[in-house]
VOLO-561241 format. One record per atom (N, C-alpha, C, O): residue in three letters; atom name; x, y, z. Coordinates in steps of 0.1 Angstrom, whole numbers, plus 2048, in hexadecimal, padded with zeros to 3 digits. Layout:
N
- code|site|u|v|w
- ALA|CA|X|Y|Z
...
REM end
This chain:
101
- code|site|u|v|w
- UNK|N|3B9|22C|837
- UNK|CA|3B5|21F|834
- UNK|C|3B5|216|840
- UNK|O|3C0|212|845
- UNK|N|3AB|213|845
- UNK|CA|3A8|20A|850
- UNK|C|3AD|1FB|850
- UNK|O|3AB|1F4|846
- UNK|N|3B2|1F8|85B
- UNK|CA|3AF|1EA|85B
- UNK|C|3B0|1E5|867
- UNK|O|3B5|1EB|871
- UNK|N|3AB|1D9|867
- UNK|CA|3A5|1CF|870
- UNK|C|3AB|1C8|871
- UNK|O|3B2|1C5|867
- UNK|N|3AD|1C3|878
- UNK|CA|3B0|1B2|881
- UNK|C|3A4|1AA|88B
- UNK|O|3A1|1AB|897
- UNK|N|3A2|1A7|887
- UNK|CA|395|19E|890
- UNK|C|399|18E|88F
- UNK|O|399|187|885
- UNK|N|39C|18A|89F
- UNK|CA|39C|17C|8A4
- UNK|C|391|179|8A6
- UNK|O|388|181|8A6
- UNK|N|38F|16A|8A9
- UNK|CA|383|162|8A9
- UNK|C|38A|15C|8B1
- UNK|O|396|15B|8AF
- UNK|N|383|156|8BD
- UNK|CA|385|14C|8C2
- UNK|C|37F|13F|8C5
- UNK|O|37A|13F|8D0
- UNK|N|37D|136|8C0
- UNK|CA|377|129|8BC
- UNK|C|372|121|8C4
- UNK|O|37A|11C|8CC
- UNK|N|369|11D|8C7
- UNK|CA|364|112|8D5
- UNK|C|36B|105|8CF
- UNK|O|368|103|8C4
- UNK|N|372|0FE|8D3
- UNK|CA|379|0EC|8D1
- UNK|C|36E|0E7|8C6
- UNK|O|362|0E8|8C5
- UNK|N|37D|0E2|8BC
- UNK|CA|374|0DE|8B3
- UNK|C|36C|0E5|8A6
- UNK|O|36A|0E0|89B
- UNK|N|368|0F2|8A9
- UNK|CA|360|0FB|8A0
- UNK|C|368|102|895
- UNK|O|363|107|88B
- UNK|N|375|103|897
- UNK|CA|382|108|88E
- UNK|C|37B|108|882
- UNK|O|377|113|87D
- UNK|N|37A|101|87D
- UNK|CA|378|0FB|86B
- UNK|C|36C|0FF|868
- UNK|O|36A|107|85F
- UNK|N|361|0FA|870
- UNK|CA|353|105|871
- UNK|C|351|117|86F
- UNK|O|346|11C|86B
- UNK|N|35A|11E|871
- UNK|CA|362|129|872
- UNK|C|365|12C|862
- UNK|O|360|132|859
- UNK|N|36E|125|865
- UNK|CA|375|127|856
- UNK|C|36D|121|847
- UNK|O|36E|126|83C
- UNK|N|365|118|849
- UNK|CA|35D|117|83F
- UNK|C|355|125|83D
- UNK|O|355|12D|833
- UNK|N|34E|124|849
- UNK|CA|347|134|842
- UNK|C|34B|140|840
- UNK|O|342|149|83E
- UNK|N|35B|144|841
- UNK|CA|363|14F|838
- UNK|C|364|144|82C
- UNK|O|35F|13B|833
- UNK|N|365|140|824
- UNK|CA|366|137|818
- UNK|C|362|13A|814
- UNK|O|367|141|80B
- UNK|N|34F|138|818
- UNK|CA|344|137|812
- UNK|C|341|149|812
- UNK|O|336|14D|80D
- UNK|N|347|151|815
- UNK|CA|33F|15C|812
- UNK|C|350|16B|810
- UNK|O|350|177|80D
- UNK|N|35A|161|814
- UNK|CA|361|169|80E
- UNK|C|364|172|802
- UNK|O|369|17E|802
- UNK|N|35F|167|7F6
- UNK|CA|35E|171|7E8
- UNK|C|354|17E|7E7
- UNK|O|353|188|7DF
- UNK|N|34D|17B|7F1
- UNK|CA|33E|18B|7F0
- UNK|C|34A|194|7F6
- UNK|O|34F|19D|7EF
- UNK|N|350|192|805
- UNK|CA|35C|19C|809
- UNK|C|364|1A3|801
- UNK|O|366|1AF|802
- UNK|N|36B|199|7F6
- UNK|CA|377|19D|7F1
- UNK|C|370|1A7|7E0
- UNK|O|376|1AE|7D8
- UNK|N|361|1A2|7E1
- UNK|CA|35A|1AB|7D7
- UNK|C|356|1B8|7DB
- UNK|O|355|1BF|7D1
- UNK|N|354|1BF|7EB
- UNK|CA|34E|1CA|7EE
- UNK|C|35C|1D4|7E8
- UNK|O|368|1D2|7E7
- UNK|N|354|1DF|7E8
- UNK|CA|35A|1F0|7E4
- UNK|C|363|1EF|7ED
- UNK|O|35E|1EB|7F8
- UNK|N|371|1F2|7EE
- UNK|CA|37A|1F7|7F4
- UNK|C|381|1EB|801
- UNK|O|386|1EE|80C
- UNK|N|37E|1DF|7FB
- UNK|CA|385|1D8|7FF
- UNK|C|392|1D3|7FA
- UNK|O|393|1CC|7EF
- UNK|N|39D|1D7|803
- UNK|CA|3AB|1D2|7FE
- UNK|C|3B6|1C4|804
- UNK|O|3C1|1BF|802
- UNK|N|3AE|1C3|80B
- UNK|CA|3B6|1B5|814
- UNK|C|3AA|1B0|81A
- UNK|O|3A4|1B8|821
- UNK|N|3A5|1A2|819
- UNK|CA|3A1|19A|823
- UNK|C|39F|18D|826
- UNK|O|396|185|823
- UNK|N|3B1|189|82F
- UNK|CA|3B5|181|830
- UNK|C|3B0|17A|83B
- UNK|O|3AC|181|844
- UNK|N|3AF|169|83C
- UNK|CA|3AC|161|849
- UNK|C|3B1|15B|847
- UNK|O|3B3|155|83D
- UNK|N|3B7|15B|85A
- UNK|CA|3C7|152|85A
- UNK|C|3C2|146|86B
- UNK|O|3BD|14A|875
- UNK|N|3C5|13A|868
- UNK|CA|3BC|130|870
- UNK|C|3CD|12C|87B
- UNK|O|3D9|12A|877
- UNK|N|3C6|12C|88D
- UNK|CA|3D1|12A|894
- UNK|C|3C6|11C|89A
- UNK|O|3BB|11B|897
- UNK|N|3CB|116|8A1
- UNK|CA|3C8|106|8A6
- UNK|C|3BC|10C|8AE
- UNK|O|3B3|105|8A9
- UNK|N|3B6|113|8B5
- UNK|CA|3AA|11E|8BC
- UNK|C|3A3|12A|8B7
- UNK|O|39A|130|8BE
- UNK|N|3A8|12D|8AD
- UNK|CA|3A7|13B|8A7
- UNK|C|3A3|13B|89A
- UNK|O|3A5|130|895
- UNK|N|39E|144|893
- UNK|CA|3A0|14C|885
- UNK|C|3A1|15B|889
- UNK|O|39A|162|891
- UNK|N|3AE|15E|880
- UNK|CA|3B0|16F|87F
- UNK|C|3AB|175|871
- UNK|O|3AC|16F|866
- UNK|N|3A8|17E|872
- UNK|CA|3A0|184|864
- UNK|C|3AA|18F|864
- UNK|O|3A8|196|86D
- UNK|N|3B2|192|85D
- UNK|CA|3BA|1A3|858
- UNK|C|3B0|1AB|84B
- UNK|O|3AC|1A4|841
- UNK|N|3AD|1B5|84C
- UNK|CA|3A6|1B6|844
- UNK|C|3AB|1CA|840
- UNK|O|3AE|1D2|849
- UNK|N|3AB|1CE|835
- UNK|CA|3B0|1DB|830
- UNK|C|3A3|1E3|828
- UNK|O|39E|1DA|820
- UNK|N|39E|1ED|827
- UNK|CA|398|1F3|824
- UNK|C|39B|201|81F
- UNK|O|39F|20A|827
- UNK|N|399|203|812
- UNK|CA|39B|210|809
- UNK|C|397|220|814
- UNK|O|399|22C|814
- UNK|N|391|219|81C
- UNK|CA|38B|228|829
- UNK|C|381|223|82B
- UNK|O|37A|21A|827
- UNK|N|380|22D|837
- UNK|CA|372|227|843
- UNK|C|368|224|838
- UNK|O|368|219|833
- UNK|N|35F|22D|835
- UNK|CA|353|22F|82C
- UNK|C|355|21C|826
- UNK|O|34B|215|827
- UNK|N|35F|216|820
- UNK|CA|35F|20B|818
- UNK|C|35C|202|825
- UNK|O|353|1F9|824
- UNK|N|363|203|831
- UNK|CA|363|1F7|83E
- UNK|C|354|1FC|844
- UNK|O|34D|1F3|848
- UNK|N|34E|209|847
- UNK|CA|343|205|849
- UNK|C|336|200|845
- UNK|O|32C|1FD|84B
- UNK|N|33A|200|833
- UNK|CA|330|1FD|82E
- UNK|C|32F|1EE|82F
- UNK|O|325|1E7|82E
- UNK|N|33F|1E8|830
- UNK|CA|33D|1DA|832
- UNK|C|337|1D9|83B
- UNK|O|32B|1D8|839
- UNK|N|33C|1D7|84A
- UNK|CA|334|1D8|859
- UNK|C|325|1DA|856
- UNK|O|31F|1CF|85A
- UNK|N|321|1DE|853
- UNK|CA|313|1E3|84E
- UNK|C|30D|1D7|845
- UNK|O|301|1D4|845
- UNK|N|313|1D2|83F
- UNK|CA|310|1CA|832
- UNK|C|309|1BD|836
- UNK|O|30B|1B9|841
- UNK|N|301|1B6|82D
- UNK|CA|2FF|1AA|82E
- UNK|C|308|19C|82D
- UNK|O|306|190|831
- UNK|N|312|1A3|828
- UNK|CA|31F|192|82A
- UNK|C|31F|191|83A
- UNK|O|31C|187|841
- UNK|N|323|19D|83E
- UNK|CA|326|1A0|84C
- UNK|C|31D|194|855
- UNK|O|31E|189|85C
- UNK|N|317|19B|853
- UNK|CA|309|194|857
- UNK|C|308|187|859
- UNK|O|307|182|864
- UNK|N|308|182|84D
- UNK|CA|309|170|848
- UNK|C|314|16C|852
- UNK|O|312|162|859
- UNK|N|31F|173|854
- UNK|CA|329|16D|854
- UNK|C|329|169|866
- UNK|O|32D|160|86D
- UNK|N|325|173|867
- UNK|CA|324|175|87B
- UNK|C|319|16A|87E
- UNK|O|31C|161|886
- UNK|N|30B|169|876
- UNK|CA|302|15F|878
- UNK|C|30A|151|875
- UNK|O|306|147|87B
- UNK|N|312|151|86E
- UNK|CA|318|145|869
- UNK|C|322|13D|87C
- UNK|O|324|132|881
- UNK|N|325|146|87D
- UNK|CA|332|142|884
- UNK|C|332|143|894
- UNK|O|33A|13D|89B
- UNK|N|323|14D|89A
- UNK|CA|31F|151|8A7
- UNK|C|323|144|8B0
- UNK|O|32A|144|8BA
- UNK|N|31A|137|8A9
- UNK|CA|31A|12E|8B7
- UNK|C|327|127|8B9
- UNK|O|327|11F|8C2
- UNK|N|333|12A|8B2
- UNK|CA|33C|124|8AF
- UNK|C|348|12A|8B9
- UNK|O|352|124|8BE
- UNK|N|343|13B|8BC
- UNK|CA|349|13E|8C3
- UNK|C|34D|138|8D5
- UNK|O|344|134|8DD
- UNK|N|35B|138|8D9
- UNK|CA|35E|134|8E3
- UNK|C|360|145|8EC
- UNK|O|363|144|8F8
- UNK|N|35D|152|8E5
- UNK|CA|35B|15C|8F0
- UNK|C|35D|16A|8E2
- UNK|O|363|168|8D8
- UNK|N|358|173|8E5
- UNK|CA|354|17C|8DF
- UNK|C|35C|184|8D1
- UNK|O|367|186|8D6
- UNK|N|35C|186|8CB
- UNK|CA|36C|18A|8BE
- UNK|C|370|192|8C2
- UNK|O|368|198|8C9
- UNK|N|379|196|8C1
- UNK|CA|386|19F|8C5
- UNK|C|388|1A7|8B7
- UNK|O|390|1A5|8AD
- UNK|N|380|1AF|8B8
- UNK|CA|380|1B9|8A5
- UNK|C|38A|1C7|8AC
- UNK|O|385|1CE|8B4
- UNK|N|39B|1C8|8A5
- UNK|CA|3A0|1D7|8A8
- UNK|C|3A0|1DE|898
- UNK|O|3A4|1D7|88E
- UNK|N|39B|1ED|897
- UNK|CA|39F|1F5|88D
- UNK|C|3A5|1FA|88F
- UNK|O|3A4|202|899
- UNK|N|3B0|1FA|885
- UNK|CA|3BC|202|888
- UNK|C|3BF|20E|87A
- UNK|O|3B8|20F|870
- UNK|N|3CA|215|87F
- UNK|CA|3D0|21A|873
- UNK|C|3E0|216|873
- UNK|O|3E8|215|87C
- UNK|N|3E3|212|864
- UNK|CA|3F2|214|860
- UNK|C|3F8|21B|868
- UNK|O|3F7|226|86B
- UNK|N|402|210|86C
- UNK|CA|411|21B|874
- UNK|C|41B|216|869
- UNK|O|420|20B|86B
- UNK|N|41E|21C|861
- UNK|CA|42C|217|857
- UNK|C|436|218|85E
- UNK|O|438|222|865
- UNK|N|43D|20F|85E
- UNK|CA|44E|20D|864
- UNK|C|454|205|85F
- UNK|O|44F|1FA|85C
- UNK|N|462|208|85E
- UNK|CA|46A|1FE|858
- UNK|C|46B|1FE|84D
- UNK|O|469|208|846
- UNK|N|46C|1F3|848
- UNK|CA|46C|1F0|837
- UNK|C|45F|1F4|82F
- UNK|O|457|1ED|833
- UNK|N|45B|1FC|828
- UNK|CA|450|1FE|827
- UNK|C|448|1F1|819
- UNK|O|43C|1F1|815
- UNK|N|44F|1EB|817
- UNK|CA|44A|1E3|813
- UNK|C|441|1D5|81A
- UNK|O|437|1CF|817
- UNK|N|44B|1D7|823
- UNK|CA|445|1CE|82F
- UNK|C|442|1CE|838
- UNK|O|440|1C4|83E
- UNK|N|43E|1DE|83F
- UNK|CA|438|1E2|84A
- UNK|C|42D|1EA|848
- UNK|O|42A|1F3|84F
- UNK|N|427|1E7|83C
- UNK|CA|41C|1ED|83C
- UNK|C|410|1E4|82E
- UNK|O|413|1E1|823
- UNK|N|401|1E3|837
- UNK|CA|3F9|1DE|830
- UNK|C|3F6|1E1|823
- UNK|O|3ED|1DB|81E
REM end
């Protein structure tokens, strides 16, 4: 089960611009096949996106998808330098209640 982290980093000012258009197109996200988390979390320069997926096949169908799409046209000129997208895998440690997505 894949997941993501992807920062944004904001040109002055554009923050809210950003986050309006996860708003606006969040609900298609949290509708696709094999989506299990996709949170956005807003820093004074930033939006972070965490995002969990039932397995690859579910996250590349997103990537591939048309929200995707909307959502990058939505937000491109807003950027202050290029997203920072990591896929990772689960490392469980610790509590497993809380150390793991």
């Amino acid at each position: 089960m894949p997941v993501v982290i992807a920062t944004i980093r904001t040109k002055p000012g554009r923050r809210d611009e950003v986050l309006a258009a996860f708003e606006k197109h969040i609900p298609a996200v949290h509708a696709e096949d094999g989506c299990e988390l996709y949170a956005v979390h807003a820093g004074p320069d930033r939006v972070t996106v965490v995002e969990k997926w039932a397995d690859q096949a579910a996250l590349d169908a997103h990537s591939a998808g048309d929200t995707l799409v909307a959502i990058a046209a939505a937000i491109t000129d807003a950027l202050a330098e290029p997203l920072d997208v990591a896929v990772m895998d689960p490392y469980p440690a610790g509590d497993e209640a809380k150390g793991l997505l």
